[in-house]
N, C-alpha and C positions, 0 to 999 in steps of 0.2 A: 504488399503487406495488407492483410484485412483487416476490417476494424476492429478485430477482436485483439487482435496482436497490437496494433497501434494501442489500442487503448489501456492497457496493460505495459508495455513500453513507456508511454506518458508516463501510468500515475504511479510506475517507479520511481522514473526520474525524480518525477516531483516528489515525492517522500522521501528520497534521497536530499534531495538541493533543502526540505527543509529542514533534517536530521541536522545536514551541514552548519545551517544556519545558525541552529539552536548550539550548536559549540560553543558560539561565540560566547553564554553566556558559561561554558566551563563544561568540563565532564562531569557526571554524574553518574552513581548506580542507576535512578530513575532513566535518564538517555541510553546506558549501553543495555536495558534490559527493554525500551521500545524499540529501539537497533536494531536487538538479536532478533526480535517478531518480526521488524522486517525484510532485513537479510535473508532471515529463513524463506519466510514467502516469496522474494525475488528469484532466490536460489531457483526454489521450484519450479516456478512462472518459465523463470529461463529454461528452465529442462522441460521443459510441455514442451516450446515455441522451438528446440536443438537450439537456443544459443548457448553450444559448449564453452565458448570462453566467455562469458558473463557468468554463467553456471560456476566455471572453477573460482572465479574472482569470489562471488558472494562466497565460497565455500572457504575461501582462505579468509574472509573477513571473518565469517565466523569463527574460526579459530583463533583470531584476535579477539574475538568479541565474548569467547569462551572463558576468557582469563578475567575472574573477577578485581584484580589485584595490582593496579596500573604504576605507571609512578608516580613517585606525592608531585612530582610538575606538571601542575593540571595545565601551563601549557602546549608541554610538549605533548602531552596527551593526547589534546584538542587539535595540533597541527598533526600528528603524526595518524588519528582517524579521520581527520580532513581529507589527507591525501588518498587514503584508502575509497573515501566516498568515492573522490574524482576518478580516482580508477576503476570505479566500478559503473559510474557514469558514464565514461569513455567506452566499456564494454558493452555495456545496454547499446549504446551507438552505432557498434562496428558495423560495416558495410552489410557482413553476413545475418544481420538483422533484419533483411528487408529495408532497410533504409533506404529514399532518393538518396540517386547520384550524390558524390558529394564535389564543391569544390576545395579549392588550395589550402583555407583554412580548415578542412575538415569535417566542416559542418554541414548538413543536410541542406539542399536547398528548399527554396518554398516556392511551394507548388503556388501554378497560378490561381485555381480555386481558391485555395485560400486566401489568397492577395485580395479575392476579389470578394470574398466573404467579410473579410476584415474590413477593407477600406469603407464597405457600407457601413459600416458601425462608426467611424470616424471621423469628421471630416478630411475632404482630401488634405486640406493646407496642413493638418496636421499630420496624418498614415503617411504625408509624403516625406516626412521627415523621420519618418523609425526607419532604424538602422536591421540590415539584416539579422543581426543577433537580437534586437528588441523584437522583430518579428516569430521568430522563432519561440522566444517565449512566452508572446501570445500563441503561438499554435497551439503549445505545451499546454496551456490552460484551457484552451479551445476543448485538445482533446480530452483532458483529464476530468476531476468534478469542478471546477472551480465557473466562477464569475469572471468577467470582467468589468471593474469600475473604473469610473474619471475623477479625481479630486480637483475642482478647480479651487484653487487658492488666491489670496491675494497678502502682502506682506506686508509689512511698512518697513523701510527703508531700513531705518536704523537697528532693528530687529531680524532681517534677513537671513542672512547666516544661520544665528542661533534658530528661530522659526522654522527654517526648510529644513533644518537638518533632523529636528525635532520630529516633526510631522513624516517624513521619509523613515525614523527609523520605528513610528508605530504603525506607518502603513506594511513595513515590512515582517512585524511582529505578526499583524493580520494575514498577511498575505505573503507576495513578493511583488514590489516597485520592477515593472516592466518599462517606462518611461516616463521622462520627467520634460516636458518641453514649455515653451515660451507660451503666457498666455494672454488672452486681451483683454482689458477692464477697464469700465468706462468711466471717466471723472470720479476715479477713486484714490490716485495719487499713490498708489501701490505697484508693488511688481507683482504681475500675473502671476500664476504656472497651472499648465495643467499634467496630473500625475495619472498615469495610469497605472492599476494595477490589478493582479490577480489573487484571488480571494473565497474561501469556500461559506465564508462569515456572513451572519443577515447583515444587509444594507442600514437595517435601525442601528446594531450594533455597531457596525463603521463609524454614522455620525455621529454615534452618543462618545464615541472615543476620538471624534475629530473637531468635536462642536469649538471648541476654545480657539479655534482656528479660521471660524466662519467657513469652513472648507463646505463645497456643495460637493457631494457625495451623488453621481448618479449611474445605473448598473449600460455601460456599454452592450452588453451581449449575457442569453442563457447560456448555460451550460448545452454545448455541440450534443446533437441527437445522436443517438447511436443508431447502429443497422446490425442490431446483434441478433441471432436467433437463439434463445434458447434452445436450442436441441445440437446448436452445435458446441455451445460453452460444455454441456453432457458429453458429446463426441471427443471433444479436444482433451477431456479431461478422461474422459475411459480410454481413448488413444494413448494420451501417458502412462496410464496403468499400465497396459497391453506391453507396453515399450521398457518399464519398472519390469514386470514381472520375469519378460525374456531376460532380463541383465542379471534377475537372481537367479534365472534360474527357476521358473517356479511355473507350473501350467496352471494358468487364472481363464475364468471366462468374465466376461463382463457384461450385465445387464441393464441397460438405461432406459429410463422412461420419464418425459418431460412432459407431458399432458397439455393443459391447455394454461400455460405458464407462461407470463412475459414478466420482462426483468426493467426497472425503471437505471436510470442513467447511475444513478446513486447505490443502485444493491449491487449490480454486474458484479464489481470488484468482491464483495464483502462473499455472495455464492461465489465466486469462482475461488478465492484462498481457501473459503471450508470445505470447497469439496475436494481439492486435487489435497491439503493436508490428511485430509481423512481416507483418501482412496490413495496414499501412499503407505498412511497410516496400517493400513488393512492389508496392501500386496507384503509389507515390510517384515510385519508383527502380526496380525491375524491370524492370513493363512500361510504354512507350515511346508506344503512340498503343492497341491492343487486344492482347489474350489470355484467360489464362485463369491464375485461380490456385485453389487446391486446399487443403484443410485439411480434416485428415484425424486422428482417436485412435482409438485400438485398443488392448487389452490387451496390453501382455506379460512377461517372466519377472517377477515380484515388482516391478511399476509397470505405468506406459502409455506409449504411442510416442504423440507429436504430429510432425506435420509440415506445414509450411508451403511450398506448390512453385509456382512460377510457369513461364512457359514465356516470361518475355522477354530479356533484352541478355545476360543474367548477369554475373559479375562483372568488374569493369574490374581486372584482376589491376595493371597499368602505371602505373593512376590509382592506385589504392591503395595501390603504393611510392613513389613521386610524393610524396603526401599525405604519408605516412607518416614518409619522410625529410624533410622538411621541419619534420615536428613531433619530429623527432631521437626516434624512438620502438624506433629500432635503430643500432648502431652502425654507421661510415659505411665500413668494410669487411665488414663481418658480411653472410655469406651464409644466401639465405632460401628456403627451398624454395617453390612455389605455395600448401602448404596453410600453412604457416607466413604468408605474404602475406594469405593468406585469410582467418584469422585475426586480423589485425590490424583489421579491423573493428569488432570488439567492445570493441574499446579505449574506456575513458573520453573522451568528447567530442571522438570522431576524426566526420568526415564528408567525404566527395567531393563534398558542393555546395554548387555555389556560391552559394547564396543561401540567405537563413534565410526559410521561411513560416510559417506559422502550424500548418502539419503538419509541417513538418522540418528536419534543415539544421543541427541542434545536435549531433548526434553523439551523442544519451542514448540515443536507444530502444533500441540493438542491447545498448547497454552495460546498462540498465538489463534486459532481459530475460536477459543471461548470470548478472546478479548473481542476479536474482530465483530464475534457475533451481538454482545452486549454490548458494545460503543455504538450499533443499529440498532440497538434498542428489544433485540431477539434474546431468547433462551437454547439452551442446548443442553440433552439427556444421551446417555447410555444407557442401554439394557446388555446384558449380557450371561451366557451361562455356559460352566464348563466342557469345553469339546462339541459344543453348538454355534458357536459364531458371538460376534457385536454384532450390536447395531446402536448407531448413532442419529439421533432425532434433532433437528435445530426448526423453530419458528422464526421467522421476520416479517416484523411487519410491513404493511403496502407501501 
């Protein structure tokens, strides 16, 4: 598996395990509508990398995920998309993944580089006590964006209980609790611990949410380097086009050019969903029977330029007020200018077709790549003109 795939693989998972987590506090519209953006993006991810059966799984979650209207048992709710998570967990996993070997219980094993990545980080007396499964979820953070921290605590006796439990369920609110082991403290008539855990959060933040605890807070490990090239996150993702286009049916050429562009640990993810949603976007809905679409990064003022161009129908300005008004998404006197219309695209689970497949039809992707790109802090534009093509502009910063 290369590190483009691992690393993608990872920071499913992890989006997954904390989707999961966040049940705990109850279903919600807000939860099954960050779900659906990331369901859809996995879905995807999966179909670049052929994991067909993680691909079909997300596609059936989202049809769970489609139904606004659940039961008033928000717990059964909560357990019955619990389980869903996990199985879609389990698919990310499968052997056919590229995955190490695995043994008895299923699980991947850990390589020795890692072992030996990690132990420096740790003292031995302690890495020698993580249990296989607590290593593996430092890998997970290794590969993914996160941190690793150590909380060392101390308790007082009578207090223990209520204390550790306390502090484990806001390291996990931050993060996720990877281990909790025994720790040493001197002439302070307390019981140690020291907690590891993984965490995408600044370090000031950690202790300003752990102060009441005396907890020392300090970062084990950066975020794991990548060895990505740019030009081939470009390749992998015109590759899936190429492999989208044959399946509809459609003769597409694909032009890529990635300049003098590197991607820092933190964007990889946020470029690679905007562009395979938008160059799906374009084989699906765009172009019609042939053309050509273009993807294109370049440097500029303090970030990079991405854009995604096609040369087919462009946008259906009349369908998409049409839609639009119907899903009462403007008021029914309110006037709209073309780019104001145009816009309305990117709306949460807006779509112009009519039918749902298995690449489209839910209305997430566009939505799902506007968020992706303003949660980095970036913008993103269309242009577009009848029987000429889109094209889609996004900036992010360095």
């Amino acid at each position: 598996m290369n590190d483009l795939q691992q690393h993608f693989l990872a920071e499913s998972i992890n989006k997954l395990t904390i989707l999961q987590r966040r049940l705990s506090g109850g279903y919600s519209e807000d939860w099954r509508r960050e779900a659906f953006r990331a369901v859809h993006t996995i879905k995807g991810t999966a179909q670049t990398f052929g994991l067909e059966s993680a691909a079909r799984t997300a596609h059936l979650f989202e049809q769970t995920l489609s139904v606004k209207d659940f039961s008033d048992d928000n717990d059964k709710n909560s357990k019955n998309l619990s389980e869903t998570i996990r199985r879609l967990i389990l698919a990310l996993r499968e052997k056919d993944a590229g995955e190490a070997p695995r043994q008895e219980s299923g699980e991947p094993q850990i390589s020795k580089d890692f072992s030996e990545t990690f132990a420096g980080l740790v003292r031995d007396e302690y890495f020698d006590q993580f249990s296989e499964q607590e290593k593996r979820k430092a890998l997970a953070a290794l590969s993914g964006n996160q941190n690793i921290f150590c909380a060392e605590a101390g308790f007082e006796m009578t207090k223990f209980a209520e204390d550790y439990k306390t502090l484990r369920q806001i390291l996990d609110e931050k993060g996720e609790v990877i281990a909790a082991l025994p720790g040493k403290l001197k002439d302070t008539g307390k019981i140690g611990f020291n907690i590891y855990f993984a965490s995408a959060e600044n370090i000031e933040e950690l202790r300003k949410h752990t102060e009441r605890f005396s907890a020392r807070i300090t970062a084990k490990t950066a975020v794991k380097d990548l060895n990505i090239d740019f030009q081939n996150v470009l390749s992998q993702i015109a590759a899936y086009g190429e492999k989208l286009a044959k399946k509809l049916e459609k003769d597409i050429e694909f032009e890529i050019a990635a300049g003098d562009v590197s991607l820092s640990n933190s964007s990889v993810k946020t470029v690679f969903d905007a562009l395979l949603h938008l160059v799906r976007n374009a084989v699906d809905h765009g172009i019609e029977r042939r053309g050509i679409v273009s993807i294109e990064a370049k440097r500029a003022e303090n970030g990079i330029s991405l854009t995604v161009s096609d040369n087919g129908k462009g946008v259906d300005l009349e369908k998409v007020r049409s839609v639009a008004a119907a899903k009462n998404l403007f008021a029914e006197n309110a006037f709209l200018s073309d780019e104001d219309v145009m816009n309305l695209i990117f709306a949460p689970e807006f779509s112009t077709a009519e039918n749902v497949s298995d690449v489209s039809g839910r209305g997430v992707g566009l939505d799902a790549v506007k968020n992706a790109v303003e949660n980095a802090g970036g913008r993103i534009g269309i242009k577009s003109e009848s029987g000429k093509g889109a094209r889609f502009e996004i900036f992010l910063p360095a």
